[in-house]
C-alpha positions as CSV (number, residue, x, y, z in Angstrom):
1,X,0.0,0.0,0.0
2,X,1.0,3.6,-0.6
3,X,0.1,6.9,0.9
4,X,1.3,9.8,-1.5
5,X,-0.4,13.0,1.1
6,X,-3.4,10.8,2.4
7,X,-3.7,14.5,4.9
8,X,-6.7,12.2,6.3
9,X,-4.8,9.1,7.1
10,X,-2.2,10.9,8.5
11,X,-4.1,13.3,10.6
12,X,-6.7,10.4,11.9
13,X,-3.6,8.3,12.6
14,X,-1.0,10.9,14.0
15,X,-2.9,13.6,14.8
16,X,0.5,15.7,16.1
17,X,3.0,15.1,14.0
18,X,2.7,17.5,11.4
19,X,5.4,18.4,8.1
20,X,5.6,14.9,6.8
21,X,4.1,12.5,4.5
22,X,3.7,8.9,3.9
23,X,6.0,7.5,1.5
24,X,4.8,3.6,1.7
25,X,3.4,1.4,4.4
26,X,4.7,-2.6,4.2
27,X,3.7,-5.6,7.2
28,X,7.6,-7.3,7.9
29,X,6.6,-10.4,9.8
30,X,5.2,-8.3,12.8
31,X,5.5,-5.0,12.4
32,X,4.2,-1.9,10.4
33,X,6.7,-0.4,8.2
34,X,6.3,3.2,7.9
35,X,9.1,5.1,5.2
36,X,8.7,8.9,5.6
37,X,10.6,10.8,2.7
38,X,12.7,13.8,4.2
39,X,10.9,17.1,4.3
40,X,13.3,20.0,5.3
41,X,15.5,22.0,2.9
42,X,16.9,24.4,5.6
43,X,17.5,23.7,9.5
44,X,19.4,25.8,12.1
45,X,22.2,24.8,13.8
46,X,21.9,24.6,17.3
47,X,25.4,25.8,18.1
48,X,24.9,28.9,16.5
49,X,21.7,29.3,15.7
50,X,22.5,29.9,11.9
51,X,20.9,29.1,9.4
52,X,22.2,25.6,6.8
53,X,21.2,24.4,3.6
54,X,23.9,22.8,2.3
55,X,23.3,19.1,2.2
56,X,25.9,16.7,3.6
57,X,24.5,13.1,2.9
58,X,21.2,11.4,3.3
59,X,20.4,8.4,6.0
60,X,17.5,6.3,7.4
61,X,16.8,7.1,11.3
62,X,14.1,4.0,11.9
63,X,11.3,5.1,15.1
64,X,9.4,2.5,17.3
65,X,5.8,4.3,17.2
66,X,2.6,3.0,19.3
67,X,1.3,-0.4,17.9
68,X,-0.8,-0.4,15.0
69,X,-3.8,-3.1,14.3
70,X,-2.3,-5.3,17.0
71,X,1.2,-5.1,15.4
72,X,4.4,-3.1,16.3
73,X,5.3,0.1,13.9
74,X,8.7,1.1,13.2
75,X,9.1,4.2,11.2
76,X,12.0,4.9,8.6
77,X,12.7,8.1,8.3
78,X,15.0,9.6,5.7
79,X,16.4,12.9,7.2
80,X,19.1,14.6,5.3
81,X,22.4,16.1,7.3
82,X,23.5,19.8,6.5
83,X,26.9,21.3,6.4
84,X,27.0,24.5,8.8
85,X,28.9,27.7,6.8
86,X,29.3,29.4,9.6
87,X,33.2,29.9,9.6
88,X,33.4,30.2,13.3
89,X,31.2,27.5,14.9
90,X,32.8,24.5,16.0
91,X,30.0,22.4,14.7
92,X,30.4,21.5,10.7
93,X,27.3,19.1,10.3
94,X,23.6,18.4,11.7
95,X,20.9,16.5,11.1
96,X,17.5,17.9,10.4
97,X,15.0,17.4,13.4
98,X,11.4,16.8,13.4
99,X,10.2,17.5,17.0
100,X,6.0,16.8,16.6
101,X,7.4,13.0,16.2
102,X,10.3,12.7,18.1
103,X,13.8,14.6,19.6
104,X,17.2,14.4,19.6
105,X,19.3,10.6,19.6
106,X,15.4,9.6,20.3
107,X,14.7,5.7,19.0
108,X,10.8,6.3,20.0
109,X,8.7,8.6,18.8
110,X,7.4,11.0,21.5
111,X,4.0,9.6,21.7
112,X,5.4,5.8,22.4
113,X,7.9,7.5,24.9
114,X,4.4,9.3,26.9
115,X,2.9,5.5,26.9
116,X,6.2,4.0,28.0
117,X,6.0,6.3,30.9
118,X,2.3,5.7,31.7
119,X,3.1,2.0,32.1
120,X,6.3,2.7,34.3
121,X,4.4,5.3,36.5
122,X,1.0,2.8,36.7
123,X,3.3,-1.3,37.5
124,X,6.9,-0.2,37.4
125,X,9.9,-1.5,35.1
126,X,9.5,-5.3,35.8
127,X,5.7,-5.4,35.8
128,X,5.6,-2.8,32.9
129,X,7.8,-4.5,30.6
130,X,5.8,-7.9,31.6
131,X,2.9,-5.7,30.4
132,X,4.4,-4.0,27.6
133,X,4.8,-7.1,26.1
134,X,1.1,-8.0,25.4
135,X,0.1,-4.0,23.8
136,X,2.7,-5.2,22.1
137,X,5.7,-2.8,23.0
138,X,9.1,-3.9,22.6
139,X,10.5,-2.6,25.6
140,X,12.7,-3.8,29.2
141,X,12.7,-2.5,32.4
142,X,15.4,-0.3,32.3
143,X,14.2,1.6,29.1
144,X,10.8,2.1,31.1
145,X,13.0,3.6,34.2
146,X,15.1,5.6,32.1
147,X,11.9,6.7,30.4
148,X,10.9,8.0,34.2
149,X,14.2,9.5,34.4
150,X,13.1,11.9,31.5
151,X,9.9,13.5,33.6
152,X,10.1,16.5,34.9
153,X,9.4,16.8,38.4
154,X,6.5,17.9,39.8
155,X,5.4,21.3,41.1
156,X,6.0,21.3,44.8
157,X,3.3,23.4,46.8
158,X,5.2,23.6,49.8
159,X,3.3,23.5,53.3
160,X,3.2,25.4,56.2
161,X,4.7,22.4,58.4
162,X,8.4,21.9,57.5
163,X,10.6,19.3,58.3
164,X,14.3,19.9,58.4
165,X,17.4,17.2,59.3
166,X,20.7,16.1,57.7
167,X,21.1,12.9,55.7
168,X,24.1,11.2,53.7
169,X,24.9,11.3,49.8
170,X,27.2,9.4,51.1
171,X,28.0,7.4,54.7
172,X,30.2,9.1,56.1
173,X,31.8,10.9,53.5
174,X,29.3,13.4,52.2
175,X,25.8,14.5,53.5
176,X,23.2,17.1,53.2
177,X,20.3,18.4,54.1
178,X,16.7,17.1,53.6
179,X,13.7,19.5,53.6
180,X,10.1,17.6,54.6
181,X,6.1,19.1,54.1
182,X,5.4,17.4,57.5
183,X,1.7,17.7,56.5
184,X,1.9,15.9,52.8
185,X,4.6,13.4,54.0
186,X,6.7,14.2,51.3
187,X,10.7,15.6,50.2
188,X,10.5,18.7,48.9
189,X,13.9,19.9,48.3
190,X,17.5,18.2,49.0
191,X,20.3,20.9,49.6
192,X,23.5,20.0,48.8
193,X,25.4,20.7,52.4
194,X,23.7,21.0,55.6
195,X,25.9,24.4,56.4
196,X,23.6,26.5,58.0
197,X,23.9,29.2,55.6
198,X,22.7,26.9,53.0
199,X,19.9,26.3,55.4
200,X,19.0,30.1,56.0
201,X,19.2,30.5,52.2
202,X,16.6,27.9,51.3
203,X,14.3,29.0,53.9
204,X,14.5,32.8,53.1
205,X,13.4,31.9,49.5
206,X,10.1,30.1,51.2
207,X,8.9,32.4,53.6
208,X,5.6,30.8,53.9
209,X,6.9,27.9,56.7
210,X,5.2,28.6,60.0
211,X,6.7,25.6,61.9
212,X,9.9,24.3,61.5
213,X,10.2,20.9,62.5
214,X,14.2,20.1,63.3
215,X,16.2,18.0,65.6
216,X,18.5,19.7,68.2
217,X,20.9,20.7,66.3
218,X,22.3,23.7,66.6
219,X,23.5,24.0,62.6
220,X,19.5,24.5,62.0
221,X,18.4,26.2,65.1
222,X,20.6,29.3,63.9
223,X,19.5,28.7,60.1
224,X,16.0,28.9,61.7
225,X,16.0,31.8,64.0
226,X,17.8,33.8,61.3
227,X,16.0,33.5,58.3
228,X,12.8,32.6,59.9
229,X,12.4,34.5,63.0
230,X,8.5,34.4,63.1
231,X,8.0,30.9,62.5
232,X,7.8,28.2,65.7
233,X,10.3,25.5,66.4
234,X,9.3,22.0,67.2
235,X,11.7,18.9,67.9
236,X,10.2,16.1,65.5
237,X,8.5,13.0,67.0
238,X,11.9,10.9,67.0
239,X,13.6,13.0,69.3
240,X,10.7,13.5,71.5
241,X,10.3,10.5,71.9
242,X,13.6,10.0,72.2
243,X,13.7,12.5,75.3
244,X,10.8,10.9,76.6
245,X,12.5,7.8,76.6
246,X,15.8,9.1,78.3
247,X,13.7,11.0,80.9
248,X,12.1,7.7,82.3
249,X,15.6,6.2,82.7
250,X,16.9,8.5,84.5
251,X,13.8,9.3,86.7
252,X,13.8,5.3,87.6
253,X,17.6,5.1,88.2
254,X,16.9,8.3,90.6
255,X,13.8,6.0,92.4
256,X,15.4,2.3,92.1
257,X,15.7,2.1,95.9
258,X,12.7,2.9,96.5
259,X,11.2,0.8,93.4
260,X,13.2,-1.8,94.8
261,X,12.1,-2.1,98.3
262,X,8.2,-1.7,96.5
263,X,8.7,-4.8,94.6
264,X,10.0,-6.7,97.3
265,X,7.3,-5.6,99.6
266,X,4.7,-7.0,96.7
267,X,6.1,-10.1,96.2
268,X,6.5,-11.0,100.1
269,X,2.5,-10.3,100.2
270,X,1.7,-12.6,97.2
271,X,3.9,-15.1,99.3
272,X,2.0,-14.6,102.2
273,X,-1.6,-14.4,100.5
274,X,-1.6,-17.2,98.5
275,X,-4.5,-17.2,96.1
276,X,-7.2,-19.8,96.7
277,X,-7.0,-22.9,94.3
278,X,-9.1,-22.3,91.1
279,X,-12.5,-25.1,91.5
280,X,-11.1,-28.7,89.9
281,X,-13.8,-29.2,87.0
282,X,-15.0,-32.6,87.8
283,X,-13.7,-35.8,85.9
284,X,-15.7,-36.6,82.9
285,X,-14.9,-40.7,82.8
286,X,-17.4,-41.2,85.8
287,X,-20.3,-40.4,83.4
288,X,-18.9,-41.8,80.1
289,X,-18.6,-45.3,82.3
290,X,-22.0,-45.3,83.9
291,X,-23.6,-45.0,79.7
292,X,-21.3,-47.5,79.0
293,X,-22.2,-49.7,81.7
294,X,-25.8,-49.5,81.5
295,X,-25.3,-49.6,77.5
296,X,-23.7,-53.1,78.1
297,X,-26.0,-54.2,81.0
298,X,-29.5,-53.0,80.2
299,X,-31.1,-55.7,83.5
300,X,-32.2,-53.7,86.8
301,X,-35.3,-52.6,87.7
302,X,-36.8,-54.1,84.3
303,X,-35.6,-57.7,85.3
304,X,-34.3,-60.5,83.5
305,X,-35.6,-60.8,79.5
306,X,-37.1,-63.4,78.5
307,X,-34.7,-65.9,77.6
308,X,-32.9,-65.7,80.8
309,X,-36.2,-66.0,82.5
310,X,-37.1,-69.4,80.5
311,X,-33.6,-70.9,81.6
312,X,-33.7,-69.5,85.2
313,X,-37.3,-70.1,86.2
314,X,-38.6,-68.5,89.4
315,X,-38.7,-70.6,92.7
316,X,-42.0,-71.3,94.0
């Protein structure tokens, strides 16, 4: 089959790619073939920005794309590569881009790279590339992370609960400082050093923290009183407890004589007082015998049946 500007097609298809026809579509065992003919007679160079048209040479880029019909596409694309005139730029050749499909040493087109990332972000790389598999998607775990590693991160709406402490790059050998919204239980920034100027920097950017949750060091207890003079000053829950913890020691090492002489006193009472016996439940096998017994002996009261009686006649 052949698309010569099928707009319709193309548009129903790939609705944001834009620039580029369809040269010819083939099936290779199980995958769409797509060949795009090259487009552009002038690009820029990105070093300078100038402007090339001079044609270097002519290659085939091939695209994985979304799957098609239940099969896998691979674009070709023939892009041409230009020679830049620009005398002083240190760059002498470039390739011609097309960013609506794709970006630079890309071998996915920007749409399969947004579904890559759904997967990871939804399963993860193992269970995404399990999945990926059925859609079908030629892909592995680490492209799917490495795909992750390309998102941008999120807007962070800091709180008005901040949590503030030291941590380690590096055990030992390098550390810095880890900023906390207390309230959304989440990292919001990570501070290369845990300097207190660095400290007093980061928080005179975000003057909106109200309570600065911090351990009791003294690094962040100056960053805090000096670039956040307003806000309130809270140990965090480890250290309280930590405190808490210490404080009891100490109070029952103060009072162990006395504790002492408390528990000796309780258990010479218990010794003294000994608790009556719990009530014995009474013995099941008296009952279970007597059934058994009269089971086996059915004669009493009723007297002897009638077969004992014809052998054992009464005395007159």
């Amino acid at each position: 089959m052949v698309f010569v500007g099928d707009e319709q097609f193309w548009d129903l298809v790939w609705p944001d790619v834009e620039g580029l026809v369809i040269d010819a579509v083939s099936v290779v065992g199980d995958a769409v073939c797509i060949t795009l003919p090259a487009r552009q007679r002038t690009v820029t160079c990105p070093s300078c920005g100038a402007t090339a048209s001079r044609v270097h040479s002519t290659y085939m880029r091939r695209l994985a794309d979304r799957p098609l019909g239940g099969r896998r596409v691979l674009f070709r694309l023939r892009v041409h590569r230009f020679f830049c005139d620009n005398g002083p730029c240190s760059r002498r050749t470039m390739a011609e881009q097309v960013p609506s499909l794709t970006g630079r040493y890309r071998r996915r087109t920007t749409a399969l790279a947004r579904m890559v990332q759904a997967i990871g972000l939804a399963v993860g790389g193992r269970a995404g590339a399990r999945l990926a598999g059925h859609l079908p998607v030629r892909t592995s775990r680490d492209v799917i992370l490495g795909e992750l590693r390309r998102l941008p991160d999120p807007p962070s709406a800091q709180g008005t609960v901040l949590g503030i402490d030291e941590f380690a790059f590096r055990g030992g050998a390098t550390y810095g400082t880890v900023l906390i919204d207390v309230e959304a239980r989440r990292p919001i920034d990570l501070p290369p050093d845990r300097t207190a100027g660095t400290a007093a920097a980061w928080l005179a950017d975000h003057p909106e923290s109200k309570v600065i949750c911090r351990d009791r060091c003294s690094t962040f207890s100056q960053a805090a009183s000096r670039a956040a003079p307003d806000a309130i000053q809270v140990a965090d829950r480890w250290h309280l407890l930590h405190s808490l913890a210490r404080a009891v020691e100490r109070t029952a090492h103060q009072h162990r004589v006395c504790l002492r002489k408390d528990a000796e006193t309780g258990e010479t009472d218990q010794r003294q007082q000994p608790s009556d016996p719990a009530p014995l439940t009474p013995p099941l096998w008296p009952r279970r015998s007597g059934r058994r017994s009269r089971a086996t002996h059915p004669t009493g009261s009723s007297g002897p049946g009638p077969a004992v009686a014809r052998r054992h006649p009464p005395a007159e």
